[in-house]
N, C-alpha and C positions, 0 to 999 in steps of 0.2 A: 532636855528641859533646862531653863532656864536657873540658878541656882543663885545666883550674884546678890538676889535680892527676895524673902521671901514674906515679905508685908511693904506696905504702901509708906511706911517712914524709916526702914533698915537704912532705903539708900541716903537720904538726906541726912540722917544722921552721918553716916561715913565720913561725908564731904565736910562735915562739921560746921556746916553753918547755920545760920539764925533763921528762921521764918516766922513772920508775921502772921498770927491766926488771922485768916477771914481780910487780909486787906486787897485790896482790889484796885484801888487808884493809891494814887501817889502821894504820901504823907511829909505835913512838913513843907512841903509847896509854898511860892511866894507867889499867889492869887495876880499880883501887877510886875510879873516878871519882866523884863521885855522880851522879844521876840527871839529867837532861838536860845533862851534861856528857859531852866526848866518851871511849868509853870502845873497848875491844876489837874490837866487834861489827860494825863497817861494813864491808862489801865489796862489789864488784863485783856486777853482777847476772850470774847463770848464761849467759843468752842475751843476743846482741848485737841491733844492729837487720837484722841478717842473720834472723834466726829471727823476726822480726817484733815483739821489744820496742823500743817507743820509750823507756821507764822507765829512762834510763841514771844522769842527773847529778843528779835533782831541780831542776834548773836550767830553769824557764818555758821561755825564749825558746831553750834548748839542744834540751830535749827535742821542741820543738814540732818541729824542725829534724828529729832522727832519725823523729817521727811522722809529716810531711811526705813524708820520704823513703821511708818504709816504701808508706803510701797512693798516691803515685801515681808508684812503681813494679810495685805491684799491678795498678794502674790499666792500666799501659802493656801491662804484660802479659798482660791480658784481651783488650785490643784486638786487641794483634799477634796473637792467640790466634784473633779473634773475623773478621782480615783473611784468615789462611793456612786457616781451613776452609773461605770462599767461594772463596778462589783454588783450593782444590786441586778443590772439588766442578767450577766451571767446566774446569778443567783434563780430569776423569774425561768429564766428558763430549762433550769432542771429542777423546778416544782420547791423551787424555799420563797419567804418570803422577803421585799425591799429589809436590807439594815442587816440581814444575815453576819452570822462572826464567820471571819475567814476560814474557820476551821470546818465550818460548816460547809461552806461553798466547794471550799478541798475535797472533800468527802463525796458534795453529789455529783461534782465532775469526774473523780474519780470511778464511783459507781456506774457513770455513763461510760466512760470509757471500756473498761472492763466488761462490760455490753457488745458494745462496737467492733470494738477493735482487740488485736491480739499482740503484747508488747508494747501498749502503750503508744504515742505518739512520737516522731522525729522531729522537730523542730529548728529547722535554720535561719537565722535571719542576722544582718549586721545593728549593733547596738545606736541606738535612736541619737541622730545627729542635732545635739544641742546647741544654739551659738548666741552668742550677744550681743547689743548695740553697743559698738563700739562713742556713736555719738553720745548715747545715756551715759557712758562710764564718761568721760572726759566732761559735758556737762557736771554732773554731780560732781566733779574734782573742783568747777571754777567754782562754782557756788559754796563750797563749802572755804574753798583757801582761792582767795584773793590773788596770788602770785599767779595764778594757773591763769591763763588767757587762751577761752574759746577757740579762736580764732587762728590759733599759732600752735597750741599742745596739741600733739599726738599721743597714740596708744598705741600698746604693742599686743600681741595677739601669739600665746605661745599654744600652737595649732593651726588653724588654717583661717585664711582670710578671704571673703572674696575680692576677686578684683573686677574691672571691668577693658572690654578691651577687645575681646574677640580675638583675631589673630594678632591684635597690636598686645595683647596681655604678656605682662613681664614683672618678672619677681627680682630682689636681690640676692646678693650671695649667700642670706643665711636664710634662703629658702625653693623651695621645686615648685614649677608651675603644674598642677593639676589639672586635667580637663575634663568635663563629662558631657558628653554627649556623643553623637554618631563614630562610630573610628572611622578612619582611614582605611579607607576599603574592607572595611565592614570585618577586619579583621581588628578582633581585640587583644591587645598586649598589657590586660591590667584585669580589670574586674567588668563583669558584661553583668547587667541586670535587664532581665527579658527571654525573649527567646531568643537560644544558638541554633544554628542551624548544623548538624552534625551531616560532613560528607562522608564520613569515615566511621565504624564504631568507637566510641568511646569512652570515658567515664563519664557520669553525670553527675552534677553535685544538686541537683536538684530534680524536677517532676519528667522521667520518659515518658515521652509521646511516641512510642512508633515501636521498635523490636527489641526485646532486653535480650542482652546473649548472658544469662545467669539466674536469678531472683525477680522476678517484680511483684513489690508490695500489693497494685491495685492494677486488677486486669479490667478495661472496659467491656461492651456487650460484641465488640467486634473482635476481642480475643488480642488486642494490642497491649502494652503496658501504658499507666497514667498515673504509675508511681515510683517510687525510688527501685534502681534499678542495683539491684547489685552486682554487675559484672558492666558488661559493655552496649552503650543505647545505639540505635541508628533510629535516626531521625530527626526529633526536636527535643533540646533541653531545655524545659521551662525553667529561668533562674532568676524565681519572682525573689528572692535574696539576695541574688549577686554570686559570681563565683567564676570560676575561669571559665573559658570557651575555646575549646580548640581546633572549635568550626567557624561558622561565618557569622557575627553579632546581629542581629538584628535591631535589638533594643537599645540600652545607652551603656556606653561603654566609661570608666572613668579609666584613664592613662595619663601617664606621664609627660610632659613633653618640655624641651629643650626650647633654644632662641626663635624655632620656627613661631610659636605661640599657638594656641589650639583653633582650631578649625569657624567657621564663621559662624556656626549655629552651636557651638557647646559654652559652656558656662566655666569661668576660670577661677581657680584658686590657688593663692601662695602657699603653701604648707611648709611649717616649718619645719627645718630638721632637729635632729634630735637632741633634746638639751636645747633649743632655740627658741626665738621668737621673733617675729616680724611686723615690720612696723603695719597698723592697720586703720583704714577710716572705714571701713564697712560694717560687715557682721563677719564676729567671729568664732570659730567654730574650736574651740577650747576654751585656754582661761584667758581674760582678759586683765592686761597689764595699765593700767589708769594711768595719768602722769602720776608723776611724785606731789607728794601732800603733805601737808604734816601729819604727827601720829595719831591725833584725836580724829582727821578726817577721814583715815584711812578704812576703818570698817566700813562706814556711813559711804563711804564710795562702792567700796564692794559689793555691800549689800544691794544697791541701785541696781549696778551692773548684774546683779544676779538675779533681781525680779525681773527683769529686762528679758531674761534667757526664752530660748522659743525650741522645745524641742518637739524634732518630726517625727511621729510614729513610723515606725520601719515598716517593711513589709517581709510575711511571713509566706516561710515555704514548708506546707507539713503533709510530710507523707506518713503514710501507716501501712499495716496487712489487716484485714476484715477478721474478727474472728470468725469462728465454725457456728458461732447462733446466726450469723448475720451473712457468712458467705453463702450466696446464689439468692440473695430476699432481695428481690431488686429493688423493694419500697421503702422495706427499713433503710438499707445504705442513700438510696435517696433523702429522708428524713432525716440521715445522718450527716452527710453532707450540706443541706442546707441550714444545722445548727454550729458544722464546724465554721459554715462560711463566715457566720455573724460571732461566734467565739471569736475567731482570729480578727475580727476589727477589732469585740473589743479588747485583745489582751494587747495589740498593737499600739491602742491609745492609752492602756496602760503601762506599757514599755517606758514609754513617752514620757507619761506624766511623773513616776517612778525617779527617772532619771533627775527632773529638774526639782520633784521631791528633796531627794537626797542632796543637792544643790544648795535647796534653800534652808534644810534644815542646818546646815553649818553656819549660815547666816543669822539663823533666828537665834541658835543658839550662842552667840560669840560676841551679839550686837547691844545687849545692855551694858558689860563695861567700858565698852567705849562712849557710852553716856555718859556713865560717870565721869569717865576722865577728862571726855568734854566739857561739863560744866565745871569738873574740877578746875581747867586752865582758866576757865572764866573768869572765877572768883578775883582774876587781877585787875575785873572792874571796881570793886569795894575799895581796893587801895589807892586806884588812877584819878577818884574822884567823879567819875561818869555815875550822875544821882540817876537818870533815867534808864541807864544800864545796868546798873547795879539794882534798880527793884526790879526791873523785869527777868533778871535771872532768878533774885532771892523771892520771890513772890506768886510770878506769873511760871519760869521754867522747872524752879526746882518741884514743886506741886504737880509739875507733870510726869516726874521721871517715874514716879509710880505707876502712874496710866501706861505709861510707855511699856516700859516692861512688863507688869501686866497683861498686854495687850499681845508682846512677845512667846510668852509663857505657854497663852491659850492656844495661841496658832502653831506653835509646836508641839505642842500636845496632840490637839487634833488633827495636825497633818503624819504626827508619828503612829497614829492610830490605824488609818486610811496606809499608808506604805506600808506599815508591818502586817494588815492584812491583807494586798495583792502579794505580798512578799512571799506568804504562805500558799496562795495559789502558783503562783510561778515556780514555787518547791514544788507541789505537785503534779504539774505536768511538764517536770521535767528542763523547767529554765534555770 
């Protein structure tokens, strides 16, 4: 939660300056100025950054501040938007009502489970690949600091970057060219997500299809396995998560690859190595590195770059053993199956949203004092003589920093709300 500031005149007092009760145009004015001199005309703009303008002060690193705030409070409340539809859909469907508290939802999934299944659920999956517009972060730098030129700044990308390229794709020295898509001869030497095609028996890190020489969780009606296998599978490993193959990939393979560059139909990315960073203009798939700013812009840049973030829900691979109410009911495990199917999206798209949750909550929480400090810098229009700068900070911006934050406040509130209950179901079934 937000703490910096906890009524609508804390901050303005800080900053120690003077406001004008109720002014709104420009006092003092010489009605027959001449022409870019200051004359009658200035005021306030209509809407605050409540209504979504950030266009308060004219002031770069002021406005960038209120534009900051605007976006990824938007941001936050997509999420929290995008967390309470999953919670309430799994809620409807083991008999609670829309708005359920998490503790509740815990409870009737677990009671379902404990029905079904014996041991609970297994659950595999790689964690939800988040990445950023590299172009939004470097935008919000020029806009905020002046030095910074569009057209010429770079960002850096500590994680991975895409590139473009095909077999022409090439990284520098402080990074590995990644590939994903088909392998080289269908053998895969990294992570295969899909089906493997097993010549040989062997482990499975995901769903047997065909002969388990050991355990298998779920036997189908033909007496095969069509679940986690504990000893050795012949046949087909389904690895709707990812996971090694030490047969023949079918699916997408991600590897490695050297100066050759990857294959003509796989997708390339620079990753960096460890401790590193690589320069990037795409989306990047960790944190993103802005140009340099100065220190007032610096959150107001981040913040961008982090409502910006786009993360993809994974895909889940979950096996189980039937318990003894439900082993040989071929209709119950049917009915069973068809509500694990629509669980597992939604706890996928809560993965997801989870992720860039916790993303933006560092943003919301970290982004009012660098208001203040921005309009703090301001203040050296009162002394430079700029009459129409100087009221639109003292008048028109500092009047908003309370909205602002405010506005801060609530979105972290309610998006802390919404995370800490998927937070709780994901305790429950074992994430």
């Amino acid at each position: 939660m937000i703490k910096l500031i906890k009524d609508r005149t804390l901050g303005i007092a800080a900053l120690g300056l003077v406001i004008g009760t109720g002014v709104s145009a420009l006092q003092g004015c010489d009605p027959g100025a001449a022409p870019g001199l200051p004359g009658c005309d200035v005021a306030c703009a209509a809407k605050g950054v409540a209504d979504g303008n950030a266009a308060i002060s004219g002031i770069a690193e002021v406005d960038a501040f209120f534009g900051a705030v605007f976006d990824v409070s938007a941001a936050a409340e997509g999420i929290r938007g995008a967390l309470r539809a999953e919670l309430d859909s799994i809620a409807l469907s083991v008999g609670l009502e829309p708005r359920a508290a998490g503790v509740e939802i815990a409870a009737a999934v677990e009671a379902k489970l404990a029905i079904a299944v014996d041991g609970g659920l297994t659950i595999h999956y790689q964690a939800p690949r988040c990445a950023a517009s590299v172009a939004i972060a470097i935008a919000a730098a020029a806009s905020c600091d002046g030095s910074v030129a569009p057209g010429q700044a770079s960002a850096e990308c500590a994680g991975s970057c895409e590139v473009a390229g095909g077999v022409m794709a090439s990284c520098d020295a402080n990074a590995e060219l990644s590939c994903t898509g088909t392998a080289p001869g269908f053998q895969c030497e990294g992570t295969c997500e899909g089906s493997c095609e097993l010549e040989i028996a062997a482990a499975c890190e995901g769903t047997c299809r065909g002969t388990c020489t050991g355990t298998c969780s779920v036997v189908d009606a033909q007496g095969s396995c069509a679940g986690a296998c504990m000893g050795s599978c012949a046949g087909t490993c389904e690895l709707t998560a990812g996971g090694g193959c030490s047969g023949t990939c079918t699916g997408a393979c991600t590897y490695k690859r050297g100066p050759a560059g990857c294959e003509a139909d796989a997708s390339a990315k620079c990753e960096a190595m460890a401790d590193g960073s690589v320069k990037c203009a795409g989306r990047c798939e960790g944190q993103v590195q802005p140009p340099a700013v100065k220190a007032e812009c610096e959150a107001s840049v981040e913040a961008k770059a982090n409502a910006s973030i786009e993360c993809t829900p994974p895909t889940l691979d979950i096996t189980w053993q039937w318990s003894s109410q439900l082993e040989g009911d071929a209709v119950a495990q049917a009915e069973f199956k068809a509500w694990l199917q629509r669980f597992k999206t939604n706890i996928s798209v809560m993965l997801a949203a989870k992720a860039k949750a916790d993303i933006l909550l560092g943003s919301l929480d970290g982004l009012g004092s660098s208001g203040v400090a921005a309009i703090s810098s301001a203040t050296s229009l009162v002394a430079s003589g700029d009459v129409i700068g100087s009221f639109k900070l003292t008048n028109c911006a500092i009047p908003q920093l309370g909205d602002a934050i405010e506005l801060l406040a609530e979105a972290s509130a309610g998006l802390s709300v919404e995370a800490a209950t998927a937070l709780e179901l994901f305790v429950a079934i074992g994430l």
